[in-house]
C-alpha positions in Angstrom: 19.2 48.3 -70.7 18.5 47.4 -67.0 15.0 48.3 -65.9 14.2 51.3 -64.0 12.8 50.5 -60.5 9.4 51.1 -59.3 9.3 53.8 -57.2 8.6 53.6 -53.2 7.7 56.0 -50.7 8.8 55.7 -46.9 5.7 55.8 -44.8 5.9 56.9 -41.2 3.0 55.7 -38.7 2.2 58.1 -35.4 -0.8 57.0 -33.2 -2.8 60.1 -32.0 -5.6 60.8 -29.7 -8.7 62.3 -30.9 -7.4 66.3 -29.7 -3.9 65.3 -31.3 -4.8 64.2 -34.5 -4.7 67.3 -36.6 -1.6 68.8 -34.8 0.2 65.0 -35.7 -1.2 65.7 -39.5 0.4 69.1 -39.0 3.7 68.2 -37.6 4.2 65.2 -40.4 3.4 68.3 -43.4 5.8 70.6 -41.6 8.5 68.1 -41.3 8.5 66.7 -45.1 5.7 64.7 -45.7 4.3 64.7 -49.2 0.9 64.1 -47.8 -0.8 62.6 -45.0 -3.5 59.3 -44.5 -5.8 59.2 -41.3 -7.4 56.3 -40.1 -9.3 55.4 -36.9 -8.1 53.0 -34.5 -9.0 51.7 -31.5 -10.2 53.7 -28.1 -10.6 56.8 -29.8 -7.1 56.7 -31.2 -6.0 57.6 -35.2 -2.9 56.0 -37.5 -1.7 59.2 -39.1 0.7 58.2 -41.9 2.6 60.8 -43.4 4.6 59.9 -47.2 8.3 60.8 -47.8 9.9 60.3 -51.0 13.1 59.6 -49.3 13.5 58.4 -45.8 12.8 61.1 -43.1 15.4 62.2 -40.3 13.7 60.8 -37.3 14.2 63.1 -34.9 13.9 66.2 -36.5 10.4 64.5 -37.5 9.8 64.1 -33.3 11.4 67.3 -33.1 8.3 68.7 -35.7 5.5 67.1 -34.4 6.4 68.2 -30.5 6.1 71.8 -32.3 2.9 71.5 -33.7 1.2 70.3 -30.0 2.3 72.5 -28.4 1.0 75.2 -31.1 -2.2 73.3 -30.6 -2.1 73.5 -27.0 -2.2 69.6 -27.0 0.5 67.9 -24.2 3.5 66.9 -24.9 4.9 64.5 -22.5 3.6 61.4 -24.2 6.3 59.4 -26.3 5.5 59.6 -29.5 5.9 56.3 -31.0 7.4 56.3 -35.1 7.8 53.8 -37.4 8.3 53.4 -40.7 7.9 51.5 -43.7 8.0 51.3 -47.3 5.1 51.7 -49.7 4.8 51.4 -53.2 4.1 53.7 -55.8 0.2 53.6 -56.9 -1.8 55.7 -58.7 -1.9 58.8 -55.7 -3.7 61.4 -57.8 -6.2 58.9 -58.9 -7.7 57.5 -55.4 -7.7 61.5 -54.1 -10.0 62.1 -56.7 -12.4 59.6 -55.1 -12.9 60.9 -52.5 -12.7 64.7 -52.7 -16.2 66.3 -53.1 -17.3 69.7 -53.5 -18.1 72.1 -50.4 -20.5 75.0 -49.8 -19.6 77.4 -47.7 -22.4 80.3 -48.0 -22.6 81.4 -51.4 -19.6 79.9 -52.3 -18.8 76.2 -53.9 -15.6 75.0 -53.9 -14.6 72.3 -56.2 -11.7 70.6 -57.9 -11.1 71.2 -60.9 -11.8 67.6 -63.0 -15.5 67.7 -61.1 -18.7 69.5 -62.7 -22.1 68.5 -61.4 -25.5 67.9 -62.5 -27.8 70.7 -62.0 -28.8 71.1 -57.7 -25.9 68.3 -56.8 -23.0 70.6 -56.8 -23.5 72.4 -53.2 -24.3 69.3 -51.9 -21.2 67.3 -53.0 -23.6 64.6 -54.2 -21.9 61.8 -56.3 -24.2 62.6 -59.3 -20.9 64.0 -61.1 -19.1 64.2 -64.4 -15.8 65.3 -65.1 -15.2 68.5 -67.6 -12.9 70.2 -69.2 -14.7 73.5 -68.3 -12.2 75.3 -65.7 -15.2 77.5 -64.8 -18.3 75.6 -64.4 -21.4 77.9 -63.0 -23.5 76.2 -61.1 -27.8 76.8 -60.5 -28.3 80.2 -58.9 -27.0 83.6 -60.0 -25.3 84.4 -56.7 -23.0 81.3 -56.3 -19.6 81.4 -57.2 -17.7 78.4 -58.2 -14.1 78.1 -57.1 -12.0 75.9 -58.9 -9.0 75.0 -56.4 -5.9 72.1 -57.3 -4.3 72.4 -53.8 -1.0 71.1 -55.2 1.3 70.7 -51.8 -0.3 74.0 -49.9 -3.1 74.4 -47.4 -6.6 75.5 -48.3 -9.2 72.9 -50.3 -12.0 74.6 -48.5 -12.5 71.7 -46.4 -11.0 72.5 -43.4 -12.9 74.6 -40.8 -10.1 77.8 -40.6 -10.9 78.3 -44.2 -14.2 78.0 -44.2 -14.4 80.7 -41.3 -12.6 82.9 -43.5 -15.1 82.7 -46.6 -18.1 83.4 -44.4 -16.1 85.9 -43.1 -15.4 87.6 -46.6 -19.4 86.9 -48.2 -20.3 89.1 -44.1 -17.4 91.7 -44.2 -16.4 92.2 -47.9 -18.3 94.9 -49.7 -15.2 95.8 -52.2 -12.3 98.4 -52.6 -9.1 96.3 -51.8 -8.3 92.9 -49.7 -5.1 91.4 -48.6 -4.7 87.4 -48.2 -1.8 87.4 -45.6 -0.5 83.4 -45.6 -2.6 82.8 -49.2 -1.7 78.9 -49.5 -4.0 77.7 -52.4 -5.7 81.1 -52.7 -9.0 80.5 -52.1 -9.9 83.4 -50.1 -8.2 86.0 -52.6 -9.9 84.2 -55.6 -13.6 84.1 -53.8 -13.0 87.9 -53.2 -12.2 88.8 -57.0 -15.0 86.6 -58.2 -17.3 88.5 -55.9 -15.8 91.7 -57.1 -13.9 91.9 -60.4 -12.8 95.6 -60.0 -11.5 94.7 -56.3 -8.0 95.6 -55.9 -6.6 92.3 -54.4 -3.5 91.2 -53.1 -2.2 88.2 -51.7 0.9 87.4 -49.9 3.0 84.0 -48.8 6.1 82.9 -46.9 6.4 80.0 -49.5 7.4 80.1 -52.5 5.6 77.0 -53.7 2.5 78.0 -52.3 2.8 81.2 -54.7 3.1 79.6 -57.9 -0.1 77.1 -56.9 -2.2 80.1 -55.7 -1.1 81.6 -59.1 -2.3 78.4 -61.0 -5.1 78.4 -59.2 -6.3 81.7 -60.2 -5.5 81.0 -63.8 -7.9 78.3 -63.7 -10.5 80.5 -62.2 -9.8 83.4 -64.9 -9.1 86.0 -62.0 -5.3 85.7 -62.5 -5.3 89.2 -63.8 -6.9 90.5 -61.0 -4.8 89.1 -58.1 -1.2 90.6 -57.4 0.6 87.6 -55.7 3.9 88.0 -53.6 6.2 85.8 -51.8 6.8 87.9 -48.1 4.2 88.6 -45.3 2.8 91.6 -44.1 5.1 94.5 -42.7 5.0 98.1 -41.8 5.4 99.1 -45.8 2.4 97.0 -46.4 -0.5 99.1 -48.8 -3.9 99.1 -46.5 -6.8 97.0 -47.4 -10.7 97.3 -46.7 -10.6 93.8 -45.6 -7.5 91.5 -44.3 -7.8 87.7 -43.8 -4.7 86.2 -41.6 -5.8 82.5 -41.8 -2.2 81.5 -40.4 -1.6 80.4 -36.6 -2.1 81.8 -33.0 1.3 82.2 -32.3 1.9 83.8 -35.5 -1.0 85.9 -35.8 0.3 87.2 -32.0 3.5 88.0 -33.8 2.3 90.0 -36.4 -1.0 91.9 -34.9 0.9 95.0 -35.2 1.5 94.7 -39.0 -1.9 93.3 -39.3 -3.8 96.3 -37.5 -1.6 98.8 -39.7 -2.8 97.2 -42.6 -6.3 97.4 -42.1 -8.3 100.3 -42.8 -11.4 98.4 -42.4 -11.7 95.0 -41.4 -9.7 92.0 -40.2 -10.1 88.4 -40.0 -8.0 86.6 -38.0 -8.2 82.8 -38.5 -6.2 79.2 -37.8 -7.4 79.7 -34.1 -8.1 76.7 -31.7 -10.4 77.2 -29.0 -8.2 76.9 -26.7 -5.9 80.3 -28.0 -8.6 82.3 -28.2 -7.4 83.9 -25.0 -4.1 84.8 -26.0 -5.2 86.4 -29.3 -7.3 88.4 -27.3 -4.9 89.4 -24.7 -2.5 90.2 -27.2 -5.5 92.4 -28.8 -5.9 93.9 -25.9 -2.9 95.0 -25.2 -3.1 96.8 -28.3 -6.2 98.4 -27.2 -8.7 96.5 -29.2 -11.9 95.6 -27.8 -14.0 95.6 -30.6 -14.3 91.9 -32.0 -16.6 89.4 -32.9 -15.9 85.6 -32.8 -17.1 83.0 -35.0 -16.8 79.1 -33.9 -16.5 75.9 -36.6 -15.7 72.7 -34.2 -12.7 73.4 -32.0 -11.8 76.4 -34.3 -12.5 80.5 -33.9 -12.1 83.0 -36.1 -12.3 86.5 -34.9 -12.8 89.6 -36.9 -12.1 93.1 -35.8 
């Protein structure tokens, strides 16, 4: 019998500037990559390495990551510089675990799934942890909610600032009735609004396919699966009304579909996955649609504004 090889993954190395980084982490996830590694370089300068399982087309890589500065509003006449390499396989799952903590956002705690804490360290993401096989810890407190989230390949740990815009934005805005998640990726915001309403009427919508079946997991392994109606599509002039609607998608995109977005709302809206620097076209395009009404929250270089 001949031996089976190890396996290898083809690594591709982009240097970015400080602004650039996360629209080069974009780019890399948009084009293929299984996952991506930052690390800090000289000058204020970041390695962003992003893991194929089989060797990337190289261009339609450049062609990717050109896309996502721009949607960043980060220039693109620098030459972006690729190379590539092969890795071997290691233990992936294992060394993520390291390093992913839990994070409090308001009332809210989101963790991973394999981490419970001792008693006061969970909001704080302490290392005083032990793993469980409790889906559903609670934590200290009778108003925090634990979210259990296994991001799988979609977007939405709770660690980046668009989502964490978005749960403040639900614990302020949310008082009940329906929701809609518009671009749902792990579901984390749909499963933080059943958990603070079981008898919400919540739905939650994505373009991919994948990201469906991990949002479903997800609320399976925070016992709200029952409550959450999950569908692959995006919002459109059929779409039922909600109470509140969270967009956590892109500027361009959320420009594109502020039409469908305002018809869907019968109450609020978040609209989230802003930089800084697109706030004036959202508003523009809100404008033009004769909404003046807005406030706007700020995390870093992102906004999220709800209507």
């Amino acid at each position: 019998m001949t031996a089976a090889h190890p396996k290898s993954w083809t690594a591709l190395d982009v240097i970015a500037s400080s602004p650039s980084r996360e629209a080069i982490e974009y780019g890399l996830m948009e084009a293929g990559a299984l996952g991506t590694e930052t690390s800090a370089e000289a000058d204020d300068c970041f390695n962003v390495r992003g893991y194929f399982d089989t060797p990337p087309d190289l261009e339609l890589v450049r062609a990717e990551l050109i896309q996502a500065l721009m949607i960043h509003g980060q220039s693109t006449s620098a030459s972006l510089n690729l190379k590539t390499s092969e890795i071997a396989d290691r233990d992936w799952l294992a060394e993520w675990k390291k390093s992913w903590r839990p994070v409090e956002v308001g009332r809210f705690i989101i963790a991973p799934p394999w981490l419970v804490s001792e008693p006061g360290a969970l909001a704080t993401g302490s290392d005083a942890q032990v793993e469980s096989d409790d889906p559903v810890a609670t934590a200290p407190g009778s108003d925090t909610l634990i979210i259990h989230i296994n991001p799988g390949m979609a977007f939405g740990t709770g660690t980046h600032e668009t989502t964490q815009l978005c749960l403040k934005a639900i614990e302020k805005s949310f008082a009940g009735g329906s929701f809609l998640d518009v671009g749902t990726g792990t579901g984390i915001l749909a499963i933080a609004a059943a958990k603070m309403f079981p008898d919400a009427c919540i739905e939650a919508c994505d373009i991919d396919v994948d990201a469906i079946e991990i949002a479903k997991d997800n609320a399976r392994l925070n016992d709200v699966a029952d409550r959450i109606y999950f569908r692959v599509g995006s919002v459109n002039d059929e779409t039922k009304s909600a109470d509140l609607v969270c967009a956590n998608l892109t500027a361009p995109v959320i420009v594109e579909l502020l039409p469908q977005l305002l018809g869907a709302t019968c109450g609020r809206l978040v609209l989230s996955g802003i930089l800084d620097s697109q706030v004036e076209m959202v508003k523009s395009r809100l404008l033009e649609l004769a909404v003046v009404d807005f406030e706007i929250d700020q995390d870093g270089e992102w906004a999220a504004l709800t209507i």
